[in-house]
Backbone as JSON Lines, residues from 0, in Angstrom:
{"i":0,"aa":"X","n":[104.67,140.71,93.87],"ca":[104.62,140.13,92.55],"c":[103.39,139.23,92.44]}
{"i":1,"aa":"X","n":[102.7,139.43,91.51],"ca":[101.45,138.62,91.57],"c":[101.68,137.12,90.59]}
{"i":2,"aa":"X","n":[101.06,136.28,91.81],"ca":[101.56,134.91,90.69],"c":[100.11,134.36,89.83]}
{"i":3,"aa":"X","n":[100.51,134.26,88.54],"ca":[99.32,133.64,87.8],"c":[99.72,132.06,87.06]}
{"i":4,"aa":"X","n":[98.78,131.42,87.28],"ca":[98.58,130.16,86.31],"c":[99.7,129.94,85.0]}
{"i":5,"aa":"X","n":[100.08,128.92,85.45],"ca":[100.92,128.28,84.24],"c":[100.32,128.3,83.15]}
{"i":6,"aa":"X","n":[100.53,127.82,81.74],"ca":[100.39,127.65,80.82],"c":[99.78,126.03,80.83]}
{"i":7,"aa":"X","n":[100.81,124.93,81.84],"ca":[99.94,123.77,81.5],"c":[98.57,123.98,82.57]}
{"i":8,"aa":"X","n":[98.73,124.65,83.75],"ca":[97.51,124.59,84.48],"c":[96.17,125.64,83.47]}
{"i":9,"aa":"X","n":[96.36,125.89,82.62],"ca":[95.27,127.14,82.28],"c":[94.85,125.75,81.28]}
{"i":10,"aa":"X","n":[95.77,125.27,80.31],"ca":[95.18,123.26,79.57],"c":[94.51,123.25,80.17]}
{"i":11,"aa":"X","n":[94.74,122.44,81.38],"ca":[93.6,121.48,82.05],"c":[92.14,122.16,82.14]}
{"i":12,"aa":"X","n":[92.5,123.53,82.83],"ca":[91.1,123.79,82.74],"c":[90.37,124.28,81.62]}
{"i":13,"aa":"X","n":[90.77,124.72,80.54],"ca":[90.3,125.08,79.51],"c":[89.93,124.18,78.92]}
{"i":14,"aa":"X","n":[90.86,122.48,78.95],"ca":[89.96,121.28,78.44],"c":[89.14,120.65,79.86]}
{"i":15,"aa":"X","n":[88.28,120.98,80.73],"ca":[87.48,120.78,81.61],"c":[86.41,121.78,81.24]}
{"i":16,"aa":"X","n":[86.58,123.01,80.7],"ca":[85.48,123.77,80.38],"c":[84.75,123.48,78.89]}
{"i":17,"aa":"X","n":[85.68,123.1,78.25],"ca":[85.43,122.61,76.95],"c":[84.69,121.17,76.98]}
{"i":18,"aa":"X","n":[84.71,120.29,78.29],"ca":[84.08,119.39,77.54],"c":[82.67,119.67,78.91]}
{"i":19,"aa":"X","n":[82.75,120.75,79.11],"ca":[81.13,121.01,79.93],"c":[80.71,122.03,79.44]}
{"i":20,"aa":"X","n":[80.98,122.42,78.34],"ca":[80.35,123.64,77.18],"c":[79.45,123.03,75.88]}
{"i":21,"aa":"X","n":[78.17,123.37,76.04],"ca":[77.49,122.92,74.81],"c":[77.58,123.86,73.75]}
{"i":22,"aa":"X","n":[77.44,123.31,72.29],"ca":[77.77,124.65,71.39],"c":[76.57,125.64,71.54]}
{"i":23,"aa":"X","n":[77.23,126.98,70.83],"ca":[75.82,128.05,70.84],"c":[74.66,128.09,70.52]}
{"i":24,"aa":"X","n":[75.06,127.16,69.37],"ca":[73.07,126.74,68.99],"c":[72.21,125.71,70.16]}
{"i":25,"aa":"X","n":[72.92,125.48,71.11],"ca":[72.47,124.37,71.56],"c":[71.55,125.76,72.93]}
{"i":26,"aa":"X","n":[72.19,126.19,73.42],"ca":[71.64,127.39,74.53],"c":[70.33,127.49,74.27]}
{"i":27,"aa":"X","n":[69.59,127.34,73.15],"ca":[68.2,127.46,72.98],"c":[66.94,126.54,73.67]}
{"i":28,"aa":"X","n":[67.94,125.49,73.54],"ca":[67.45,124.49,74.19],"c":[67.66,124.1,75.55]}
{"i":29,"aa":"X","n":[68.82,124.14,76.01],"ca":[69.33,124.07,76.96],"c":[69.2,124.97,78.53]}
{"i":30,"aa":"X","n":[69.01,126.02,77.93],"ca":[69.24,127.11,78.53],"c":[70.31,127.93,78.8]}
{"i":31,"aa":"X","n":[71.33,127.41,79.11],"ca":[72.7,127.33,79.25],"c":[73.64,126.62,78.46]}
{"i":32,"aa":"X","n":[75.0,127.53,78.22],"ca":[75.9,126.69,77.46],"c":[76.54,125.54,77.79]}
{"i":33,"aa":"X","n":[76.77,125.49,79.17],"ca":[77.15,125.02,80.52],"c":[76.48,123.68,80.4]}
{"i":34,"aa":"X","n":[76.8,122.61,80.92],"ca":[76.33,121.27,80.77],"c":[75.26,121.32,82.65]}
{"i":35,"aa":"X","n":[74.57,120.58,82.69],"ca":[73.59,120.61,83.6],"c":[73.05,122.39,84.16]}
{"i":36,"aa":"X","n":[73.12,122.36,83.33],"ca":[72.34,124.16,82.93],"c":[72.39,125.35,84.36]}
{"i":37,"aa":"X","n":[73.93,125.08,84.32],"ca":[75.03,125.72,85.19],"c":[75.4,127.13,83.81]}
{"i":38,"aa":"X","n":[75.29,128.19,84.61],"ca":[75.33,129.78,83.95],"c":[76.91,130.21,83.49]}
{"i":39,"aa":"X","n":[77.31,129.49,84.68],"ca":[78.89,129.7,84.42],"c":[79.99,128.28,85.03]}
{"i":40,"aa":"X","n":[80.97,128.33,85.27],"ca":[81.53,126.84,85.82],"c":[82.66,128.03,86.95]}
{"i":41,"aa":"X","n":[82.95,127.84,87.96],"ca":[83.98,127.9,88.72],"c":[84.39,126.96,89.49]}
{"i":42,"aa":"X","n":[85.43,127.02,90.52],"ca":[86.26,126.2,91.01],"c":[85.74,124.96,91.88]}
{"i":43,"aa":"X","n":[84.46,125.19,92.03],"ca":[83.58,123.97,92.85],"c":[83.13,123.02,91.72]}
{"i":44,"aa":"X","n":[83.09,123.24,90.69],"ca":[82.49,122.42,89.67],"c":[83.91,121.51,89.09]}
{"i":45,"aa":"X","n":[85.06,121.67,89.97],"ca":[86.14,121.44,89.06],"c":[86.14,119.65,90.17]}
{"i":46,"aa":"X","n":[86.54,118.68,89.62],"ca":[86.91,117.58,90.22],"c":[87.55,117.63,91.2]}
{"i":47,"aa":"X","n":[88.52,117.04,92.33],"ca":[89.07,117.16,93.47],"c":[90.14,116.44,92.76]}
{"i":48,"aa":"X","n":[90.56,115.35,91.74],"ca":[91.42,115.18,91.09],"c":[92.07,116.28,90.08]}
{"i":49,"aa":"X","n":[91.47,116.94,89.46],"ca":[91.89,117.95,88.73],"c":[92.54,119.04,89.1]}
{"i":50,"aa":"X","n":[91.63,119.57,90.44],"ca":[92.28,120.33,91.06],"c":[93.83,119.51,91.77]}
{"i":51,"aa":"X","n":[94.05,118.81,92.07],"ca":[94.9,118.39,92.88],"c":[96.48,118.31,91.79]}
{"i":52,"aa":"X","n":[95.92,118.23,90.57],"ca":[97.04,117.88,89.19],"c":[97.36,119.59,89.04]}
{"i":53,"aa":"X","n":[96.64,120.37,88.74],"ca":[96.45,121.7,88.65],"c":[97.59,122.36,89.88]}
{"i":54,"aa":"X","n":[97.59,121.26,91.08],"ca":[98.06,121.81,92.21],"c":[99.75,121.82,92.4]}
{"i":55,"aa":"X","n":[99.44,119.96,91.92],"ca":[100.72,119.84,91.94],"c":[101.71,120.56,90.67]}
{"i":56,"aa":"X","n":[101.08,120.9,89.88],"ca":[102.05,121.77,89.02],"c":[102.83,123.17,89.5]}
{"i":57,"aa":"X","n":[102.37,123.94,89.71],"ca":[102.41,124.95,90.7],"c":[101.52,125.58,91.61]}
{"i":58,"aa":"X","n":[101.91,125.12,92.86],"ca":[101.07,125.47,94.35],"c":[101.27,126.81,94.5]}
{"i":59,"aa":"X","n":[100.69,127.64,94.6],"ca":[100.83,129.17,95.05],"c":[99.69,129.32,96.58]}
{"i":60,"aa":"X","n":[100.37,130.53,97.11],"ca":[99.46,130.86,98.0],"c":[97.71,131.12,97.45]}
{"i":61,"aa":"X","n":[97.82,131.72,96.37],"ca":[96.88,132.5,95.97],"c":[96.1,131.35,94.38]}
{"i":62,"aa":"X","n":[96.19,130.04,95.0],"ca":[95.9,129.48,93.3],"c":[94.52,129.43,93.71]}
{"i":63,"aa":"X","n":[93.83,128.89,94.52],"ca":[92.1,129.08,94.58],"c":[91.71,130.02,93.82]}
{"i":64,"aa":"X","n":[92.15,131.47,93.99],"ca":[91.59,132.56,93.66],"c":[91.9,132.37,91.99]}
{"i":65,"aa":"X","n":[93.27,132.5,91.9],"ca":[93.71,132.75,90.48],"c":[93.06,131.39,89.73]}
{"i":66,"aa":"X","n":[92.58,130.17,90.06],"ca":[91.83,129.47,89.11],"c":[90.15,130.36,89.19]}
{"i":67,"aa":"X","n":[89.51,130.39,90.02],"ca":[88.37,131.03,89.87],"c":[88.19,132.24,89.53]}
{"i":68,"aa":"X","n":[89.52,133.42,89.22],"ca":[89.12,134.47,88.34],"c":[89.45,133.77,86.92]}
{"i":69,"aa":"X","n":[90.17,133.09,86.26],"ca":[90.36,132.97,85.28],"c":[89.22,131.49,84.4]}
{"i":70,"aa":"X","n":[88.58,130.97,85.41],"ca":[87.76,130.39,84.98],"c":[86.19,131.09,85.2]}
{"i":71,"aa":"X","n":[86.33,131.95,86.03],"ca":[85.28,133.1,85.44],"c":[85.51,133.97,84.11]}
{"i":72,"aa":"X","n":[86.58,134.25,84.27],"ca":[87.06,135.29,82.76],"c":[86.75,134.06,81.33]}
{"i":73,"aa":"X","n":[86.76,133.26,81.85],"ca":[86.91,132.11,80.33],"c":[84.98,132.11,80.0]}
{"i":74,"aa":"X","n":[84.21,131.66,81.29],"ca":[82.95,131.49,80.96],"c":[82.64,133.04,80.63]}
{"i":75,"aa":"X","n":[82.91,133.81,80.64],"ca":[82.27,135.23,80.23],"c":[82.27,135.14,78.93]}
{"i":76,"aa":"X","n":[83.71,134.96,78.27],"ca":[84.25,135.22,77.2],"c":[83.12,134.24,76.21]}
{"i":77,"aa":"X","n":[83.16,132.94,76.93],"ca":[82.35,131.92,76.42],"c":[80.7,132.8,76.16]}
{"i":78,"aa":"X","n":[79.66,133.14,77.49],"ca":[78.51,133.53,77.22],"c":[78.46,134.6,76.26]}
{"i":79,"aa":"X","n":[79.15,135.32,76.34],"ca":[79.41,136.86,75.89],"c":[80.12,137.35,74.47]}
{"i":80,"aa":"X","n":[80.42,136.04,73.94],"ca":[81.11,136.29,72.71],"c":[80.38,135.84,71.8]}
């Protein structure tokens, strides 16, 4: 059975990506949407507090992974849309 991300753990990071996302007009300038002109954000860019709140909600064997595919799937959606 594959375990995925809660509903409150996918919050947190979706408001962690949101406040290191510049808007689209801004990419011109910037280079990146991404705040310090980072291409995409994954799980190293995430706080050691955040992660740890993220953790204690539900610990899975497999949550490293399942936060860094789904915070890759979010910045795609972000560059790419």
């Amino acid at each position: 059975m594959a375990r995925h991300l809660l509903n409150r753990q996918k919050k947190l990071i979706d408001k962690f990506i949101e406040e290191n996302t510049h808007s689209k007009d801004s990419i011109y300038r910037t280079v990146s949407v991404f705040t310090e002109g980072r291409h995409s954000l994954g799980i190293h860019d995430l706080p050691m507090e955040l992660y740890e709140k993220i953790e204690a909600i539900n610990d899975t064997e497999i949550l490293y992974q399942n936060i860094e595919r789904y915070m890759s799937d979010k910045c795609s959606d972000i560059v790419y849309s």
